[in-house]
C-alpha positions in Angstrom: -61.3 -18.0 61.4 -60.6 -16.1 58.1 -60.7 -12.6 60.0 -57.3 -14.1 62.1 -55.2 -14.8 59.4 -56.1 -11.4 57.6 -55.4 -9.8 60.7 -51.9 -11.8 60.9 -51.4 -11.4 57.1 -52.1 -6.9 58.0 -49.6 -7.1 61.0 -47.2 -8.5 58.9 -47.5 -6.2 56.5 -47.0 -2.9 59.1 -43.9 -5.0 59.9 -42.8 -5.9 56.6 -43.2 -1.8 56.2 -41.6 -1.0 58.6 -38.5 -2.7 58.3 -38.1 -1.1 55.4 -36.3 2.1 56.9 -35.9 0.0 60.6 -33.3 -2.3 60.0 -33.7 -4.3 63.0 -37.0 -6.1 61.2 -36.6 -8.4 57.7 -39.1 -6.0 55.7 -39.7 -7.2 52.6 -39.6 -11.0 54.1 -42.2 -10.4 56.9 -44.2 -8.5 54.2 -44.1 -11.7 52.4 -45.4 -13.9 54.7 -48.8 -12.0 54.5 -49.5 -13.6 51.6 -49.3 -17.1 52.6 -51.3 -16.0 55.8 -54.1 -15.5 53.4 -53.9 -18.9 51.7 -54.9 -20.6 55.2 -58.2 -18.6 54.8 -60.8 -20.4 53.7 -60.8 -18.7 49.9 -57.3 -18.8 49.4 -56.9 -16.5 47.0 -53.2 -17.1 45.6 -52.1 -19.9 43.2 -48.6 -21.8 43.8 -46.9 -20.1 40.8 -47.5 -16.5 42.4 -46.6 -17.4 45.9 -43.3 -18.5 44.2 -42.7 -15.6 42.3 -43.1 -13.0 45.0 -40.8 -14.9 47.1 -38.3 -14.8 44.6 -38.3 -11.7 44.4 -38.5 -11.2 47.8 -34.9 -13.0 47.8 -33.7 -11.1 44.8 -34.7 -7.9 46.7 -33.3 -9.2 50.1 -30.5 -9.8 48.5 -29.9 -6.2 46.7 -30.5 -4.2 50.0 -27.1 -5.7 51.0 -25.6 -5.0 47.1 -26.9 -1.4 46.6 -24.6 0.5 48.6 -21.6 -1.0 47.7 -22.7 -0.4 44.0 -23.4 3.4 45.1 -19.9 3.7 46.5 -18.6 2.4 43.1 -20.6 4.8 41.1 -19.5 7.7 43.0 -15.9 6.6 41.9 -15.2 4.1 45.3 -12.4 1.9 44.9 -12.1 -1.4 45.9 -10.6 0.2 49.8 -14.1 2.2 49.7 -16.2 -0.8 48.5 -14.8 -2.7 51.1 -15.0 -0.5 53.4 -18.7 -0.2 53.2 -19.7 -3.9 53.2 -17.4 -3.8 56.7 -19.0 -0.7 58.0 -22.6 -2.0 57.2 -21.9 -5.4 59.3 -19.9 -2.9 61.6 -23.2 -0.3 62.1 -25.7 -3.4 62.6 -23.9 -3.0 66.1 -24.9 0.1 66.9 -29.0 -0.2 65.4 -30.5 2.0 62.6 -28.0 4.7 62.5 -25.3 2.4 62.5 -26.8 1.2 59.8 -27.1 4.3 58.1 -23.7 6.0 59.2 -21.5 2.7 59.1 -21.1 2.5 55.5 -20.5 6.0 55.0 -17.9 6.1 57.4 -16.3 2.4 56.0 -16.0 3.7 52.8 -14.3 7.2 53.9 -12.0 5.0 56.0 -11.3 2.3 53.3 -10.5 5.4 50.7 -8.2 6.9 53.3 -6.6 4.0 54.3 -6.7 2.7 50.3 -4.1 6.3 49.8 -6.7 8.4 48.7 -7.5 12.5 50.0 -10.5 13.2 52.1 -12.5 14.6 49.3 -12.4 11.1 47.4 -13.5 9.2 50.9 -16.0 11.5 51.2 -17.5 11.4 47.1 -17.5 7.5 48.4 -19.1 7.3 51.5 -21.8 9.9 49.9 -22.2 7.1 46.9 -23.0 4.3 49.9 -25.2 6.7 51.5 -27.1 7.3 48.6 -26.9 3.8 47.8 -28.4 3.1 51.1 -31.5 5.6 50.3 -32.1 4.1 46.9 -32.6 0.2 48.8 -34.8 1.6 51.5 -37.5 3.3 49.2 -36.7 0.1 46.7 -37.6 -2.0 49.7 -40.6 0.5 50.6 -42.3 0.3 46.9 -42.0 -3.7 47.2 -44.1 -3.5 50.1 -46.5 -1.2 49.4 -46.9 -3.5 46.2 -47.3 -6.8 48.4 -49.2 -4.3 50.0 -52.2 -4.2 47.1 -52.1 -7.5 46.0 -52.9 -8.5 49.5 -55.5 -5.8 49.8 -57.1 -6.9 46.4 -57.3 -10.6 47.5 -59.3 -9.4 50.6 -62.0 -7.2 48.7 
């Protein structure tokens, strides 16, 4: 029976990859869920206190793939029409799959700068800044997976 959840707990984590980059699947939380797959096997390998803490920082990691980009459009000199902008363009691309995803807030903050009085030049320093901001969460959520990744490979061996 242990060979089925270890099974479950790999699929998972091919999800939880993934979804990393694919924004259609819940990476890091499906990667998650591998671990508690392994505690239904017979050795259990995980105490309480470390299933808690990777899922909260699961959450906390959830939670800044939606943050980054609007940060990056700030850092690249965004204002609030550009930040704005690309939290509506993100929820905007979800519409239109992965590239909306990617494209949608580039294009919300160049539209909120334009339509905030700025020149094309600025929209386009702040859509680059959500772009890059969307870059930065995808290989953040990427290295937390390949790290749930080993600890669920070193619980096996």
């Amino acid at each position: 029976m242990d060979w089925i959840w270890i099974t479950i707990g790999a699929i998972l984590l091919v999800l939880g990859f993934i979804g990393s980059f694919a924004p259609f699947l819940a990476g890091p939380p499906l990667a998650y869920l591998a671990l508690p797959a392994l505690q239904l096997t017979s050795f259990s390998p995980f105490s309480q206190k470390t299933l808690i803490l990777w899922g909260i920082a699961t959450i906390l990691i959830t939670l800044l793939d939606y943050v980054i980009p609007i940060i990056g459009t700030r850092k690249f000199g965004g204002t609030k029409y550009g930040t704005r902008g690309s939290a509506i363009g993100l929820v905007i691309g979800f519409l239109f799959g992965p590239l909306g995803i990617i494209i949608g807030p580039f294009l919300g903050a160049l539209i909120g700068e334009l339509l905030g009085g700025k020149n094309l030049n600025y929209g386009l320093r702040s859509g680059l800044g959500s772009f890059f901001g969307f870059i930065t969460s995808t290989l953040m959520k990427m290295i937390f997976v390949i790290a749930l990744a080993i600890v669920f490979i070193r619980a096996i061996l």
